[in-house]
DOKOLMAR-260486 format. One record per residue (C-alpha): x, y, z. Coordinates in pm, 1 decimal. Each point is the difference from the previous one (the first is absolute). Example, Ala and Ser with C-alpha at 12.3 -4.5 7.8 and 13.67 -1.06 7.14 Angstrom:
2
+----------+----------+----------+
:     east :    north :       up :
+----------+----------+----------+
:   1230.0 :   -450.0 :    780.0 :
:    137.0 :    344.0 :    -66.0 :
+----------+----------+----------+
***
This chain:
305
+----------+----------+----------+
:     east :    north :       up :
+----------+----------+----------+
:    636.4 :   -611.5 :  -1441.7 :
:    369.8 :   -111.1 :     40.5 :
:     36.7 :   -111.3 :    395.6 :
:   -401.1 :    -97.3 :    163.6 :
:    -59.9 :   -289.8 :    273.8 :
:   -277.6 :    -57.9 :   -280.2 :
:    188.6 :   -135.2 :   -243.9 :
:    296.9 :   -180.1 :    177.1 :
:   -118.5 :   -118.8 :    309.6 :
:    -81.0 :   -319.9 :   -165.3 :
:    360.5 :     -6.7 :   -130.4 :
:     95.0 :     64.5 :    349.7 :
:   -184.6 :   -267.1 :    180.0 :
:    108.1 :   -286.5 :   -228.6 :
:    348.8 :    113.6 :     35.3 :
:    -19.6 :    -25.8 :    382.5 :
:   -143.3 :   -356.6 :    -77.1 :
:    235.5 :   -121.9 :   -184.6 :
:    315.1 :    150.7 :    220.5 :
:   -174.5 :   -235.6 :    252.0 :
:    -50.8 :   -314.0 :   -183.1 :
:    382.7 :     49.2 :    -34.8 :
:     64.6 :    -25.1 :    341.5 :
:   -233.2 :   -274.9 :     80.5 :
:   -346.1 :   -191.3 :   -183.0 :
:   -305.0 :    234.1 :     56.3 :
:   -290.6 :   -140.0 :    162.9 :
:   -384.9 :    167.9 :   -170.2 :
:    -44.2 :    193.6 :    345.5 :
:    329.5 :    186.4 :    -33.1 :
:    -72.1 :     88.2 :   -337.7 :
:   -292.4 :    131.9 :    106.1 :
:    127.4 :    170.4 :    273.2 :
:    279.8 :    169.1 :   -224.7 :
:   -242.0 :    100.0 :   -209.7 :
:   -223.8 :    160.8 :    250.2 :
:    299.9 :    199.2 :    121.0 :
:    111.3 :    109.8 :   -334.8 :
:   -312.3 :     16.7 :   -256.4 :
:   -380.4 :     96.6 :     28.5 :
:   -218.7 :   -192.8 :    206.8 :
:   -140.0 :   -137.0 :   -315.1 :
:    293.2 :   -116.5 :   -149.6 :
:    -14.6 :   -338.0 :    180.6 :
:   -260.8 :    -89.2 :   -253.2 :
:    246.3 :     45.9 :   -286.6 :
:    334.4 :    -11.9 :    107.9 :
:     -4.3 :   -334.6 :    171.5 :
:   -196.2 :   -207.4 :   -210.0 :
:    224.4 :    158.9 :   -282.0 :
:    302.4 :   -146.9 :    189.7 :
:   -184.2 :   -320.5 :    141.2 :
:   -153.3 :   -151.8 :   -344.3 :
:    341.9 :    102.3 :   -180.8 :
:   -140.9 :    272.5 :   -254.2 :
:    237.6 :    238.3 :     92.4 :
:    298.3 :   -344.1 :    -26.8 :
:    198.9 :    144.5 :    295.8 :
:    -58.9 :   -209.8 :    271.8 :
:      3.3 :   -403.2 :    -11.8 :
:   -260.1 :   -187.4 :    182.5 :
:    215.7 :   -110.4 :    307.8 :
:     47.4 :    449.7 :     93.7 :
:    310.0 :     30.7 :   -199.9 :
:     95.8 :    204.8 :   -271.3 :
:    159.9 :    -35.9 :   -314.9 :
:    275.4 :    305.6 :     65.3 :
:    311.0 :    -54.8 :    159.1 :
:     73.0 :    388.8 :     61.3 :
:   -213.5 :    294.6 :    167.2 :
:   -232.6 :    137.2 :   -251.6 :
:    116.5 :    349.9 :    -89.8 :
:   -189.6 :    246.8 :   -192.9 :
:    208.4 :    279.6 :    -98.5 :
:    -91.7 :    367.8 :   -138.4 :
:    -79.7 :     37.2 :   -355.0 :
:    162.0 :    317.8 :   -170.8 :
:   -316.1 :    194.9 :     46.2 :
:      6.4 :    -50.6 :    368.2 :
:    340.7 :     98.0 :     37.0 :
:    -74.1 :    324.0 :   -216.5 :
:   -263.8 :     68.9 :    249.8 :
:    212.1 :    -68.7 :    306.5 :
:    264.0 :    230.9 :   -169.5 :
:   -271.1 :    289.3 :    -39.1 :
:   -132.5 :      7.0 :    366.4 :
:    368.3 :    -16.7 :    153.0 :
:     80.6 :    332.0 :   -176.3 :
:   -330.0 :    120.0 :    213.4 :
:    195.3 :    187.4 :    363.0 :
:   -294.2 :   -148.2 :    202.9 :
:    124.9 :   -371.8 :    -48.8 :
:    263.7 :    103.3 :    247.8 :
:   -245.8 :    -29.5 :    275.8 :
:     -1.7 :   -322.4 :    -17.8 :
:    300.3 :   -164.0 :   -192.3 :
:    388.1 :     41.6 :     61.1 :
:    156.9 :   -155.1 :   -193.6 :
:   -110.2 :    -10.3 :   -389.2 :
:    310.7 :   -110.0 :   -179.4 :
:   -225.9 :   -337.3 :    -57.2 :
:   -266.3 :    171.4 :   -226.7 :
:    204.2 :    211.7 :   -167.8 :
:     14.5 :   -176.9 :   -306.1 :
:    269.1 :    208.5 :   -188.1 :
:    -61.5 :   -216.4 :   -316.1 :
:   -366.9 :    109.7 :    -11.1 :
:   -146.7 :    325.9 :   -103.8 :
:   -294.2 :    191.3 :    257.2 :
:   -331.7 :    -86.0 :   -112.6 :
:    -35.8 :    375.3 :     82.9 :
:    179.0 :    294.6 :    160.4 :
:   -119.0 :    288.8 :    199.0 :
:     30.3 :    208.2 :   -293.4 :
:   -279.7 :   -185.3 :   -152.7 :
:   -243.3 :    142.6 :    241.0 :
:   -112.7 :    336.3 :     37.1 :
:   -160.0 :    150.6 :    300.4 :
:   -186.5 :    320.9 :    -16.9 :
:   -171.1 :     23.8 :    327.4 :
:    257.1 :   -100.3 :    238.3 :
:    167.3 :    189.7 :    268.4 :
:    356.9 :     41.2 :    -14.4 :
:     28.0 :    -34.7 :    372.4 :
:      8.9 :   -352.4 :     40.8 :
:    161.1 :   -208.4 :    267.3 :
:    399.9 :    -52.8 :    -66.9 :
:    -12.8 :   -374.4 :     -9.8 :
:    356.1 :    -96.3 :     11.3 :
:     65.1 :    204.8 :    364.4 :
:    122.9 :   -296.2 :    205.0 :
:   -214.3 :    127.5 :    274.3 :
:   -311.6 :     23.2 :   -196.2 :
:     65.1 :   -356.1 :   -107.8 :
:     47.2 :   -112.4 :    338.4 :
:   -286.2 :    150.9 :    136.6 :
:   -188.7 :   -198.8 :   -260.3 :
:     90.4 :   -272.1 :     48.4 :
:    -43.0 :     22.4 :    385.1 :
:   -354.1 :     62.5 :   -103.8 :
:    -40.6 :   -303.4 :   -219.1 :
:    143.1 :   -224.1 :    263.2 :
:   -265.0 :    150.7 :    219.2 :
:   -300.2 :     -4.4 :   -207.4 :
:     65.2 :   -408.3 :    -72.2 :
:     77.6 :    -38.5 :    381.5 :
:   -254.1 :    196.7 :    157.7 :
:    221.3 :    200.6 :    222.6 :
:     17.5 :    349.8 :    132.7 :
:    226.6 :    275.4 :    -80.0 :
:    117.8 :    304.6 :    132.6 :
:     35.5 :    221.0 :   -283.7 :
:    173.2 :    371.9 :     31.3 :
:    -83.5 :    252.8 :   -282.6 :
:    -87.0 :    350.4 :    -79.3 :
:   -306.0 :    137.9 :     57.8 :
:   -188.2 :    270.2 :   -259.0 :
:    196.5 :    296.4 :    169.2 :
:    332.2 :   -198.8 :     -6.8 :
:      8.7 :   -112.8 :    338.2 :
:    125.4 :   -368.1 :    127.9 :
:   -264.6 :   -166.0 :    152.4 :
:      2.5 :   -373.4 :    129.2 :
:   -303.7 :   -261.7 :     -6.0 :
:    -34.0 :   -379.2 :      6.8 :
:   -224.0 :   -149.2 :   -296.4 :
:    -76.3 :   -329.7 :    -59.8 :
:     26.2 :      6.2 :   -373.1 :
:   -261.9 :   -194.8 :   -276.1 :
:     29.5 :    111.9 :   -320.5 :
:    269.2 :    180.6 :   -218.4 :
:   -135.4 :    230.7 :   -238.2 :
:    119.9 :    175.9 :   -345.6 :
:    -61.9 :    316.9 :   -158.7 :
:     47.3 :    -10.5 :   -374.5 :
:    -95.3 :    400.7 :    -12.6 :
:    235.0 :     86.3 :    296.0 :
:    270.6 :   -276.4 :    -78.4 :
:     43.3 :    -56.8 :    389.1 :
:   -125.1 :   -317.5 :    195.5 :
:   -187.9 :     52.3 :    374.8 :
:    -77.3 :   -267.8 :    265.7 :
:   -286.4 :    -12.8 :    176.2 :
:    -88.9 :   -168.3 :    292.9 :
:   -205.4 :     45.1 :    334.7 :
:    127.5 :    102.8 :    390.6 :
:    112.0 :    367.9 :    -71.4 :
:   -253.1 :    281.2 :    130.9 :
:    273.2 :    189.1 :   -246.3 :
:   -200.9 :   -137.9 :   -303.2 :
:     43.0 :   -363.3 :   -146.0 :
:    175.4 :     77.0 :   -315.8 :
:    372.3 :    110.0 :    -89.1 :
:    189.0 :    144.2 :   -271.3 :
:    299.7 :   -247.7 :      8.5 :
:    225.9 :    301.1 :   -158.6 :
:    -59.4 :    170.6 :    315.1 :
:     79.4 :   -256.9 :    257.9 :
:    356.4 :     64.5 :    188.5 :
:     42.4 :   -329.7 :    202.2 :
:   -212.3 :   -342.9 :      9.7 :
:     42.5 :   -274.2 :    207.2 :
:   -158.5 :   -264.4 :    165.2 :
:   -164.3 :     22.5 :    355.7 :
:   -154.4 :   -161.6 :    258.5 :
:   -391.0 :   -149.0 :    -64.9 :
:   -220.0 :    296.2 :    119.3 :
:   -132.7 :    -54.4 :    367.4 :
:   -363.9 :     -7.4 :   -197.0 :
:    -27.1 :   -180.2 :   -271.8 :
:   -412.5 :     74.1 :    -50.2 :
:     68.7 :    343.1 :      5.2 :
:    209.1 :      2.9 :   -276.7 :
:   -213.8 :   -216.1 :   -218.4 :
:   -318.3 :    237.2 :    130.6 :
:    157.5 :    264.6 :   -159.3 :
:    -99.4 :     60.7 :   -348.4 :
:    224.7 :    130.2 :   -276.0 :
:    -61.0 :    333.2 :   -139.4 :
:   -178.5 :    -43.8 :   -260.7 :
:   -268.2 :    202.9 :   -218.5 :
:   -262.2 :     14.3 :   -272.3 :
:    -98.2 :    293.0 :   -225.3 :
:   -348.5 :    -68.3 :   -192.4 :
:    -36.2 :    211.9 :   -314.6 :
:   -202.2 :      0.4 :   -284.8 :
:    146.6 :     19.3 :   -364.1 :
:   -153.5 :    143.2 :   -341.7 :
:    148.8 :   -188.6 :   -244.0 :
:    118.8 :    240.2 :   -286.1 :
:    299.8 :     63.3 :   -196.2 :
:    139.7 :   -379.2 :    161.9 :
:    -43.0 :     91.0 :    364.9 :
:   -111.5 :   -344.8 :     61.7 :
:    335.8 :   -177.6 :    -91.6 :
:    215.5 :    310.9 :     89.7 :
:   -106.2 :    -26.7 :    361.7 :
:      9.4 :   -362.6 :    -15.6 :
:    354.3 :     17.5 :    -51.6 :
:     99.7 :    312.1 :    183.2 :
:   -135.5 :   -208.8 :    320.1 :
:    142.9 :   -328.5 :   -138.6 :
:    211.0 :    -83.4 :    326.2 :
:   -299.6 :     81.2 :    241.4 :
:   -234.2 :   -252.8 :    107.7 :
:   -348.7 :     83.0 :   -196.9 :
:   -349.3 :    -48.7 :    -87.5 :
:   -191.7 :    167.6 :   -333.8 :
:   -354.8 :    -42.7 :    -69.6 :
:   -198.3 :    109.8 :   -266.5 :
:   -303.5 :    161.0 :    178.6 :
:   -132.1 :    163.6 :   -357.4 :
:     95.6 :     58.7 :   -363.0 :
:    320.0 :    209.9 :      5.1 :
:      1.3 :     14.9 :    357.0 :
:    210.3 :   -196.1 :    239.4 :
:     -4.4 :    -47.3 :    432.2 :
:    392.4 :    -82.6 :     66.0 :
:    122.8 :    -74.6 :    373.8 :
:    409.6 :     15.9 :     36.7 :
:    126.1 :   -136.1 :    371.7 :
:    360.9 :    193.1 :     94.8 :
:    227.3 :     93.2 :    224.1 :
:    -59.3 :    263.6 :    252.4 :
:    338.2 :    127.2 :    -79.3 :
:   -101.1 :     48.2 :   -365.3 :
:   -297.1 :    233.3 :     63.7 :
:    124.7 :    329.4 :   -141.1 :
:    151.1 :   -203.8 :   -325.6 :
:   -342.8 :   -138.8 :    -29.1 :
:   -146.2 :    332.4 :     27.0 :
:    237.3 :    136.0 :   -275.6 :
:    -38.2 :   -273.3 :   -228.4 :
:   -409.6 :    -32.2 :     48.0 :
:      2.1 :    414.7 :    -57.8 :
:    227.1 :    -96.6 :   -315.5 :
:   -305.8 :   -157.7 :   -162.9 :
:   -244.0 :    363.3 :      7.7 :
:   -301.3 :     -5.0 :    -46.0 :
:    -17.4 :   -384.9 :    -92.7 :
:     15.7 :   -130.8 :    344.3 :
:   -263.7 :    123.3 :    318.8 :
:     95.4 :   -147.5 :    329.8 :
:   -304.5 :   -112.9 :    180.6 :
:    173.0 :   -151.0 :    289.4 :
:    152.7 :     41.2 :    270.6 :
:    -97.0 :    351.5 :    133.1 :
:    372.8 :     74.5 :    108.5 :
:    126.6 :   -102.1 :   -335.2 :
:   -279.1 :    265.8 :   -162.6 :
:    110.1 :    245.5 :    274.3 :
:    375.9 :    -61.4 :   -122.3 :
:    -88.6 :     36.9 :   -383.2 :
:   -176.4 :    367.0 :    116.1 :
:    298.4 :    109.4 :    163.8 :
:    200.8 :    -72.8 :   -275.6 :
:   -187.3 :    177.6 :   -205.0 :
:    -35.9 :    279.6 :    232.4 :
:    398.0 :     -1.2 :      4.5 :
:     35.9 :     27.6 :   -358.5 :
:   -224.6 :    234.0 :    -38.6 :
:    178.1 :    228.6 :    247.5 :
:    302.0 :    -24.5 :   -179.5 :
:   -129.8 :     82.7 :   -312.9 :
:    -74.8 :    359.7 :    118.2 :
+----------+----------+----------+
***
């Protein structure tokens, strides 16, 4: 892995040590307490002792160091090469301006989007470089670390505007679909929200009650099917439901119980892509979601005649 708190947060936390020890002799409390804020809980154990018996030789006994500049770590080529690769990705513009600093024009992409090819995606994705798009984002974002409301205006299924006030949780992303939805609680509209389809968003006024809005639960589902594993339906429906929350248990030999949670507003797709599967997969709950797979079938059947 190139970039992981994993493997440079100890890195990290002696850097922050010795930019203080710079500015003034470090005390064994405060390097404990940098570390706690920085590193793992466990980390005291290691890190200071490191420091404090002189094995790592970067601190002298009196909480000085030996540098006379901040420690700097800059990127190796491979990082930059990475960095290079994910700005040429349009969804980086949701959260970065400016980029100039990571293009790198001396380095070559670690890879391009021509190096990837996607055969079940939807060519309807969201536009992510509309300025409006981005700002509704972002607007989002700000909310979701905040914990504020928002009034949100956006089309409804028959192309209506319609208004509602969500306090968003969660931003969500649809590899399939190629188009991110927040969800949140408050709305009797339904909790979750295509961003593509969203017209205005901006900050309003805490709802009058808070409980309610937390009461409210967000729209979400489970289908419970049962899989014969032949020709590789165990792995193909493992990764045709990749981005959905999920559960698969072996209940007998070739024979699988699989639970998938989703979004109310993704019923019919999961109804198309369960149906996609034949005679591989039998729903055994919910009822509605049988009734649903019936209909369908009832539909298609019509229009065969």
């Amino acid at each position: 892995m190139i970039f992981h708190e994993i493997y440079s947060v100890y890195y990290q936390t002696v850097a922050k040590i010795l930019e203080e020890a710079l500015d003034h002799p470090l005390k064994q409390d405060e390097i404990c307490n940098i570390i706690e804020k920085y590193a793992f809980s466990e980390s005291i154990l290691s890190i200071e002792s490191a420091l404090r018996e002189q094995k790592w030789q970067l601190l002298k006994s009196d909480g000085t160091t030996i540098f006379k500049n901040d420690p700097s770590m800059p990127l190796t080529t491979i990082q930059k090469r990475w960095l290079k690769s994910i700005c040429q990705d349009p969804r980086i513009h949701l959260f970065q301006d400016d980029l100039k600093e990571i293009e790198f024009p001396e380095i070559e992409p670690l890879f391009t989007p021509n190096d990837f090819y996607i055969f079940d995606q939807y060519q309807d994705g969201d536009d992510y470089t509309d300025e409006s798009y981005i700002r509704n984002f972002r607007m989002i974002l700000d909310a979701i670390k905040n914990q504020y409301p928002l009034k949100i205006t956006t089309y409804n299924h028959k192309g209506k505007k319609v208004s509602m006030k969500i306090l968003p949780k969660y931003l969500e992303y649809s590899e399939k679909d190629d188009k991110f939805r927040v969800a949140g609680f408050g709305s009797r509209l339904g909790g979750t929200v295509n961003l593509g389809r969203i017209i205005s968003c901006e900050r309003t006024k805490t709802a009058e009650n808070t409980e309610l809005i937390h009461r409210i639960p967000p729209r979400k589902r489970r289908v419970i099917f049962e899989l014969e594993d032949e020709r590789n339906a165990l792995e193909r429906v493992l990764l045709h439901f990749a981005h959905f929350p999920k559960k698969a248990e072996k209940i007998e030999e070739n024979r699988y119980h699989i639970m998938v949670d989703y979004d109310k507003d993704d019923e019919t797709e999961m109804v198309i892509r369960i149906l996609s599967f034949g005679p591989m997969i039998k729903v055994v709950q919910p009822e509605h979601f049988i009734n649903l797979i019936k209909e369908r079938l009832r539909k298609q059947k019509s229009w065969e005649r």
